[in-house]
Every structure is written in structure tokens, then in C-alpha cells.
C-alpha positions as CSV (number, residue, x, y, z in Angstrom):
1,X,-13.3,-1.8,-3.7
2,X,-11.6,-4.2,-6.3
3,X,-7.7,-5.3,-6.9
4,X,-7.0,-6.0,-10.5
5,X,-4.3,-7.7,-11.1
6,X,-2.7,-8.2,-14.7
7,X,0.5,-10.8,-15.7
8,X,2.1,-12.6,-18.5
9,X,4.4,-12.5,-21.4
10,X,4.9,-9.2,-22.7
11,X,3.1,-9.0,-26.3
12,X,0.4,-11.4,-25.2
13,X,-3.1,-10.7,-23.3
14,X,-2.2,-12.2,-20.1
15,X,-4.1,-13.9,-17.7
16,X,-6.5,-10.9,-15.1
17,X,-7.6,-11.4,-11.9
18,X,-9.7,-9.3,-9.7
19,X,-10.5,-9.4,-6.0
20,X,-13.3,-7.8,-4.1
21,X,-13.2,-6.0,-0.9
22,X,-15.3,-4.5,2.0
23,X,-13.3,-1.1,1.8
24,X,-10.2,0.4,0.7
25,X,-8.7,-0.1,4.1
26,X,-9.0,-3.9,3.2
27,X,-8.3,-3.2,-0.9
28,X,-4.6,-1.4,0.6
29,X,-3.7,-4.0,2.5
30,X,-3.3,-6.8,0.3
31,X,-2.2,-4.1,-2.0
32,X,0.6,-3.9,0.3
33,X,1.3,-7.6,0.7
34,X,1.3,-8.4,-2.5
35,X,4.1,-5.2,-3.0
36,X,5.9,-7.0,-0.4
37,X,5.8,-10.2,-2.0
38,X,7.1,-9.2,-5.0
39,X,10.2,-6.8,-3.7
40,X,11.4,-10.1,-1.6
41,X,11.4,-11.8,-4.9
42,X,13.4,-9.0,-6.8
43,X,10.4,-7.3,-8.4
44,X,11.0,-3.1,-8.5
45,X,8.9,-0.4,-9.9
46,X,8.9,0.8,-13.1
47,X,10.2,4.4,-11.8
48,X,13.0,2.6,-9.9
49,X,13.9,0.7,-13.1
50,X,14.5,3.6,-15.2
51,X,16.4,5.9,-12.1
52,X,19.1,3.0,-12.5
């Protein structure tokens, strides 16, 4: 199981990086980290964006 990951300036390619993983259990967890990560730093979904 992989996590892509995908950032930069909008109208430019970005940088991507992926990491591996020995299952989805493992995959979902950092999944979930990294989620956490961002919403301490002010980050929200897209969805939640637009509901505003």
C-alpha cells in the first residue's frame, strides 16, 4: 500500500512523494497523522472550505 503525497504552488507541477507500506492498516495511519498535522496548522478540507 502506497501514500502519494502532492504540494506546491498552484499552476505549477509540484514536488510528489510517495511512501510504501506493509498494509493499509499501516498506509491509514500515517494517513491520519499527517491529517492531524495539517488541521493543527490551520489546513481544512476542501468540502469544509466551500460549506463556509
Amino acid at each position: 500500500m502506497s501514500l502519494i503525497r502532492n504540494w506546491g504552488r498552484i499552476g505549477t507541477n509540484g514536488k510528489t512523494m510517495m511512501q510504501t507500506f506493509d498494509g493499509t492498516a499501516k498506509a491509514v495511519e500515517a494517513f491520519g497523522r499527517l491529517e492531524r498535522a495539517k488541521r493543527r496548522r490551520g489546513y481544512a478540507a476542501v468540502d469544509e472550505k466551500l460549506s463556509r
